[in-house]
C-alpha positions as CSV (number, residue, x, y, z in Angstrom):
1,X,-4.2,23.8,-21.3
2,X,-6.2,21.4,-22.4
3,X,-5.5,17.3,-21.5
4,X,-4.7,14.8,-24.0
5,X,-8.4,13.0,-23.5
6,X,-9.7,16.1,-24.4
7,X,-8.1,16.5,-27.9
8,X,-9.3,13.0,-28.6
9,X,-12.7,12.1,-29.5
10,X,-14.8,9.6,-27.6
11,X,-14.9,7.4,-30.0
12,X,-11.4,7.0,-30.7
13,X,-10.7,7.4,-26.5
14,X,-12.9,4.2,-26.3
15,X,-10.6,2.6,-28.8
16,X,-7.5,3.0,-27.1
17,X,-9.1,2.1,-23.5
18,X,-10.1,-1.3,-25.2
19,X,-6.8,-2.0,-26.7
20,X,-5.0,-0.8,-23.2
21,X,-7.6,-3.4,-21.8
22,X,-6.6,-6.2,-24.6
23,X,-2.7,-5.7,-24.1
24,X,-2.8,-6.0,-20.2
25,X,-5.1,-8.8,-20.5
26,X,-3.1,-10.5,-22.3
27,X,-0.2,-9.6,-20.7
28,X,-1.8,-11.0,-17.2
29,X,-2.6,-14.0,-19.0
30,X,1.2,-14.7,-19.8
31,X,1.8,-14.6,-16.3
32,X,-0.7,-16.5,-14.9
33,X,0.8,-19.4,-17.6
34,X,4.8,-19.1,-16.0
35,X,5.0,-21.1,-12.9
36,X,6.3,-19.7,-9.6
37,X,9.9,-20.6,-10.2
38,X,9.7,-19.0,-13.8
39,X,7.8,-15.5,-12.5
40,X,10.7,-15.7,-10.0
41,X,13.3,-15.5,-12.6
42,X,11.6,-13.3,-14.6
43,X,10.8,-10.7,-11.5
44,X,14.9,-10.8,-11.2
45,X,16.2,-9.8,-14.7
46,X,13.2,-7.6,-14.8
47,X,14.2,-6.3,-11.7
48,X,17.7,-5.8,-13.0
49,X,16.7,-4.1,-16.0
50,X,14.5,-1.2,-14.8
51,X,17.3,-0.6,-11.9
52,X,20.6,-1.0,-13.8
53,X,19.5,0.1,-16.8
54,X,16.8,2.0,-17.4
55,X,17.2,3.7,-14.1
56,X,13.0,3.7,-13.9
57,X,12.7,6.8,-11.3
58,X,16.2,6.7,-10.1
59,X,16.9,10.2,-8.9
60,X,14.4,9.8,-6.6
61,X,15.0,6.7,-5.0
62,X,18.6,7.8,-4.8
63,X,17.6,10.4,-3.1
64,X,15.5,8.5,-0.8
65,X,17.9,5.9,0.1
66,X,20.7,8.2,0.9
67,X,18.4,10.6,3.6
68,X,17.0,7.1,5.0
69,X,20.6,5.2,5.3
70,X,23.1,8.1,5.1
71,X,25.5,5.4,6.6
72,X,24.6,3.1,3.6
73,X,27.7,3.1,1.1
74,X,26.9,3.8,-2.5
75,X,27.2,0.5,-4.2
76,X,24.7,-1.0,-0.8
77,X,22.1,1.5,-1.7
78,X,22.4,0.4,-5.5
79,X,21.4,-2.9,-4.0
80,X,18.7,-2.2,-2.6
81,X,17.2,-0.5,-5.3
82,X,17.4,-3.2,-7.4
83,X,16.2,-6.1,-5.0
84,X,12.9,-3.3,-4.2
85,X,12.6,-3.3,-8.3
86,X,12.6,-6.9,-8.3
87,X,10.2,-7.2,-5.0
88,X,7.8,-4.9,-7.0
89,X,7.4,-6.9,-9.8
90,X,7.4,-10.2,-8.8
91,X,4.1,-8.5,-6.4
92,X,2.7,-7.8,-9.8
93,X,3.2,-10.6,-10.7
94,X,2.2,-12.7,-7.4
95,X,-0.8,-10.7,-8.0
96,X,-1.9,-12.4,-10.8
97,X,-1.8,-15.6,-9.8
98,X,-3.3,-14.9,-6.1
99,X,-7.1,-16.2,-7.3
100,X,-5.1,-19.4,-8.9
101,X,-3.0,-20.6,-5.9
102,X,-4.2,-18.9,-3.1
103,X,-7.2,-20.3,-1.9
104,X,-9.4,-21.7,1.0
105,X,-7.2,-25.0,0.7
106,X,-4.0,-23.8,-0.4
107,X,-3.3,-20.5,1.7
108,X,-1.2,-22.0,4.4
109,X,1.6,-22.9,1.4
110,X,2.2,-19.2,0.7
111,X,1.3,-17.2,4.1
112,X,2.3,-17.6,7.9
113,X,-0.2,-16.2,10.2
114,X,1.6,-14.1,13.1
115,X,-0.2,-12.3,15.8
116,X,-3.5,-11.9,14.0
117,X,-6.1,-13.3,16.4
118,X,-6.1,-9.3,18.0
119,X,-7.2,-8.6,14.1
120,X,-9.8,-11.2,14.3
121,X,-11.1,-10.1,17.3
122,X,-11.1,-6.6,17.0
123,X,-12.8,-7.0,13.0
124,X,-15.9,-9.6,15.1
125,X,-16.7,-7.1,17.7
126,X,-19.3,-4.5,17.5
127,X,-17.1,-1.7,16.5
128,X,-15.6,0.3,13.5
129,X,-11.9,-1.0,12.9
130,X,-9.1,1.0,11.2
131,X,-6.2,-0.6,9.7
132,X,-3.0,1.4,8.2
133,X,-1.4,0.2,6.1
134,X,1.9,1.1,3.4
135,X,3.6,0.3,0.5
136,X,5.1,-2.4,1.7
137,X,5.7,-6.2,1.1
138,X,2.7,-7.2,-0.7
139,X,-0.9,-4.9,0.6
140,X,-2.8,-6.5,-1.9
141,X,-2.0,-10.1,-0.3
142,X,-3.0,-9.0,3.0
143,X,-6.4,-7.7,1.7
144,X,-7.2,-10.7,-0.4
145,X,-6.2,-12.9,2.3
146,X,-8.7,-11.4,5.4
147,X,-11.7,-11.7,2.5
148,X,-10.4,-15.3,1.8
149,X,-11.0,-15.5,6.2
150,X,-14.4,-13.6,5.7
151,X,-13.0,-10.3,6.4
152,X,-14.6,-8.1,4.4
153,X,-12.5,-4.7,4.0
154,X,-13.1,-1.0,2.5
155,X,-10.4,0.6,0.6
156,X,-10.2,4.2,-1.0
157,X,-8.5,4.3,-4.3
158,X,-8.4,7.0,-7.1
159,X,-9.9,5.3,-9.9
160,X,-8.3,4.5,-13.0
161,X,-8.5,6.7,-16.2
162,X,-9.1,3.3,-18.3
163,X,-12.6,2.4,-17.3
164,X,-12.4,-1.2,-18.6
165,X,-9.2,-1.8,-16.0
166,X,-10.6,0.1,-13.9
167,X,-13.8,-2.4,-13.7
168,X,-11.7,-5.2,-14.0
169,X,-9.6,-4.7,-10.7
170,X,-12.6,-3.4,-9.2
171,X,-14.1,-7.3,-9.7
172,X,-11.0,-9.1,-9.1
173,X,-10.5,-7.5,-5.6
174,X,-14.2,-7.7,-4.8
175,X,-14.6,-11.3,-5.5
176,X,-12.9,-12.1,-2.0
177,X,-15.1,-9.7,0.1
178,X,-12.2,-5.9,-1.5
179,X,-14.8,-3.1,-1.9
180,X,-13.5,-0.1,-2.9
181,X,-14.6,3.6,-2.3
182,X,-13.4,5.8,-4.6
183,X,-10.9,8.5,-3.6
184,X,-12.6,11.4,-5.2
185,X,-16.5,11.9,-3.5
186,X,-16.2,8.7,-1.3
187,X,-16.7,10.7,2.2
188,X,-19.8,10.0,2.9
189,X,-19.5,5.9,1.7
190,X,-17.0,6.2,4.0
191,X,-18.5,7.8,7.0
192,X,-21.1,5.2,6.7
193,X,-18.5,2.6,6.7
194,X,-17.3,3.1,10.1
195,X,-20.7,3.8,11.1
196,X,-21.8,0.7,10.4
197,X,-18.8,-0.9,12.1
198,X,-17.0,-1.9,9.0
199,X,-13.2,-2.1,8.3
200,X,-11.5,0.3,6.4
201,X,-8.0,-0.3,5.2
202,X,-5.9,3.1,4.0
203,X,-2.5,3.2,2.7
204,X,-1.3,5.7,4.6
205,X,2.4,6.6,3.9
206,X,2.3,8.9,0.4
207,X,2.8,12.5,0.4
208,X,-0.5,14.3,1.3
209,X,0.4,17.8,0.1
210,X,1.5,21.3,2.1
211,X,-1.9,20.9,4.1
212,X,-1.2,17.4,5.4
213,X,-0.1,17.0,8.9
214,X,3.7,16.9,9.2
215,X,5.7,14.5,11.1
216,X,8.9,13.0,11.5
217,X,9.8,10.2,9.2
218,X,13.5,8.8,8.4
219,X,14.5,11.8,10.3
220,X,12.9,14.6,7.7
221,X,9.8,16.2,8.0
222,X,7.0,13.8,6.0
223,X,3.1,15.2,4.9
224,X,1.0,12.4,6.4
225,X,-3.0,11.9,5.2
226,X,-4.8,12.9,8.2
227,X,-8.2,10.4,7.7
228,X,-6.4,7.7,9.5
229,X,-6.0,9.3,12.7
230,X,-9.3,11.5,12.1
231,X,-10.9,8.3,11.5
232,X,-9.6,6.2,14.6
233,X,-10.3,9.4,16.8
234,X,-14.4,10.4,15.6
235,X,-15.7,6.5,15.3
236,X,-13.5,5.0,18.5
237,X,-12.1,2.5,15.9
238,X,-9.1,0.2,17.1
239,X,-6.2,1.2,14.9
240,X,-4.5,-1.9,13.4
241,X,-1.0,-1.3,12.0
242,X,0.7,-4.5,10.0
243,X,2.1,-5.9,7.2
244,X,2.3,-9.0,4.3
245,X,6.4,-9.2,4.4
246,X,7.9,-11.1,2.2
247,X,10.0,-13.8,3.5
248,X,12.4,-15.2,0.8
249,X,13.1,-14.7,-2.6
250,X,10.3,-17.6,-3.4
251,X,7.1,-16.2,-5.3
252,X,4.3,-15.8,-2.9
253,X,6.1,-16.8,0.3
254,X,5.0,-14.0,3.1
255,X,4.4,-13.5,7.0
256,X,0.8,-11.7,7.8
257,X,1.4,-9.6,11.4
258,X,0.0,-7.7,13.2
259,X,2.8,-5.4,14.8
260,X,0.7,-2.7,16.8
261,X,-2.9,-2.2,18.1
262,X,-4.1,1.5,19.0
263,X,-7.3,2.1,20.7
264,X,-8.8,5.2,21.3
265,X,-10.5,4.2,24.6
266,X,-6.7,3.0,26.3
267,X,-6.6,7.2,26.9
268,X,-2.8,7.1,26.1
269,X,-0.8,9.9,25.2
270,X,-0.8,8.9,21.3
271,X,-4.1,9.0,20.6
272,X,-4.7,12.4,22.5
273,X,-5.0,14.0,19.0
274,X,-4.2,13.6,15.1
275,X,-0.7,14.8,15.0
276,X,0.1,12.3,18.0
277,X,-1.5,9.9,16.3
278,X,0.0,10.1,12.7
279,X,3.5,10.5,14.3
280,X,2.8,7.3,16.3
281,X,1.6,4.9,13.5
282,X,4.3,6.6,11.0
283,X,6.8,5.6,13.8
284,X,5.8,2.0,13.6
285,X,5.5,2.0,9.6
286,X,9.6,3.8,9.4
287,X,10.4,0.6,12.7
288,X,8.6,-2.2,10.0
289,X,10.2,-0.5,6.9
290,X,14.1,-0.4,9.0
291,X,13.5,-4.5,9.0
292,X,12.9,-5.1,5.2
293,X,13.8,-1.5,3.6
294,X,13.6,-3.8,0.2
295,X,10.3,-4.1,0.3
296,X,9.5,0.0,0.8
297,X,8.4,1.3,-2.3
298,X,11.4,4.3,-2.5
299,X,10.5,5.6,-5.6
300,X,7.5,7.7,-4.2
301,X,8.6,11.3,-3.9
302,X,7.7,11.3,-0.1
303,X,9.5,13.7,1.4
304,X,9.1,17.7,0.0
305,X,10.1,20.7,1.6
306,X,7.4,22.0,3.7
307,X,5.6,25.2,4.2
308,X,7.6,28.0,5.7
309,X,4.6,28.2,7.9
310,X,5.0,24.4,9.0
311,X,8.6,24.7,9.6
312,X,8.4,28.1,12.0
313,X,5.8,26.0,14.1
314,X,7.7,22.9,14.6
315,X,10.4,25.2,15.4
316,X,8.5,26.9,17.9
């Protein structure tokens, strides 16, 4: 069956990517005009409204919630789908006024450095450098933050079917040292990455289909992207797990960590191969996730029954 784009002709496909373009423009623009306190407010009946009420993708965090805290009652998992509703948009909305209030003078108001100097380190030596990260508390923070350091990072994303967005975001994150590789062909920009002992930070907790490598997460059987650990492994890169966690219900008020530090030349037990590997990292993402489950983005349909094939082994 034929897409939507492809009933509509190019000319009319432009229009609607230009309007698309206009309204979040403008939207963004609204935004970056509220104050902190007002975004704040805003994030909270927002928040309210997509949880409570329109019950945005509600099944499935449900579902979620009740596999990950079967302890949980009811009316606490209601809770914290509505405080993750109103953590995800006051990020969008955060996000919008980073370039404004976060800068090279500003940046000690809105983040608290913890255990980064083995980040530093590892990104100024002369190898390739890893870094996994989630969907959790605020990844676009902790990117825009190491380029405000000098940190330059690589990030694969799929790019967006509105090109004039898709341009825009790509210059907003790449005006504090954000390149990104595109999810569909980038292999090879990749490869060179690493190669040339750059950074490259992946978010590594979405479903990655029956061929991913499965491993344990919440307790249920989880398809992990395999490049993290394939990467770490083939270019003896330092794998850097961490978060941007939000600390109060303040507009941009986070913690940056650093909570674990794999290296391929220590010759432990978890980097032996990439099923080890992925278990071990995902271990520490579910461990950071258990502290702040708020901040998780639960509406991902993570967890899918996998292949009978996958099951039988595992069983074995």
């Amino acid at each position: 069956m034929a897409s939507n784009h492809s009933r509509i002709s190019p000319r009319w496909l432009r229009l609607r990517h230009r309007a698309e373009y206009v309204v979040v423009r403008f939207f963004l623009c609204v935004i970056q005009a509220l104050s902190l306190k007002q975004c704040q407010q805003l994030a909270y009946f927002l928040g309210w409204l997509a949880s409570e009420v329109l019950k945005i993708r509600d099944g499935i965090t449900q579902k979620n919630l009740l596999h990950a805290f079967p302890e949980a009652t009811e009316k606490q998992r209601r809770k914290l789908s509505r405080q993750m509703w109103r953590h995800l948009i006051l990020l969008v909305f955060e996000i919008a006024q980073l370039q404004r209030k976060v800068r090279e003078t500003t940046w000690r108001r809105y983040v608290r450095l913890k255990n980064v100097r083995v980040l530093m380190e590892a990104m100024i030596a002369d190898r390739a450098v890893v870094i996994g990260s989630a969907h959790f508390g605020n990844f676009e923070l902790a990117g825009y933050v190491l380029g405000l350091f000098g940190f330059p990072t690589y990030s694969v994303a799929r790019k967006l079917d509105n090109p004039y967005l898709d341009a825009w975001l790509n210059e907003f994150r790449g005006k504090k040292g954000q390149r990104m590789i595109p999810k569909k062909g980038g292999a090879e920009q990749i490869a060179e990455v690493l190669s040339n002992n750059g950074t490259m930070a992946l978010l590594a907790d979405q479903h990655a289909g029956p061929k991913g490598c499965w491993v344990d997460f919440f307790g249920r059987p989880a398809s992990a992207h395999k490049a993290v650990a394939v990467f770490t492994i083939s270019h003896d890169a330092p794998l850097i797990v961490g978060y941007a966690q939000r600390l109060s219900e303040r507009a941009l008020d986070y913690e940056l960590c650093v909570t674990h530090v794999i290296d391929p030349r220590s010759g432990g037990d978890e980097v032996s191969n990439v099923r080890k590997l992925t278990q071990f990292y995902t271990d520490c993402w579910e461990e950071i996730i258990r502290g702040a489950p708020e901040q998780y983005w639960w509406l991902h349909d993570r967890w899918r029954e996998p292949p009978q094939r996958t099951v039988q082994k595992r069983a074995a």
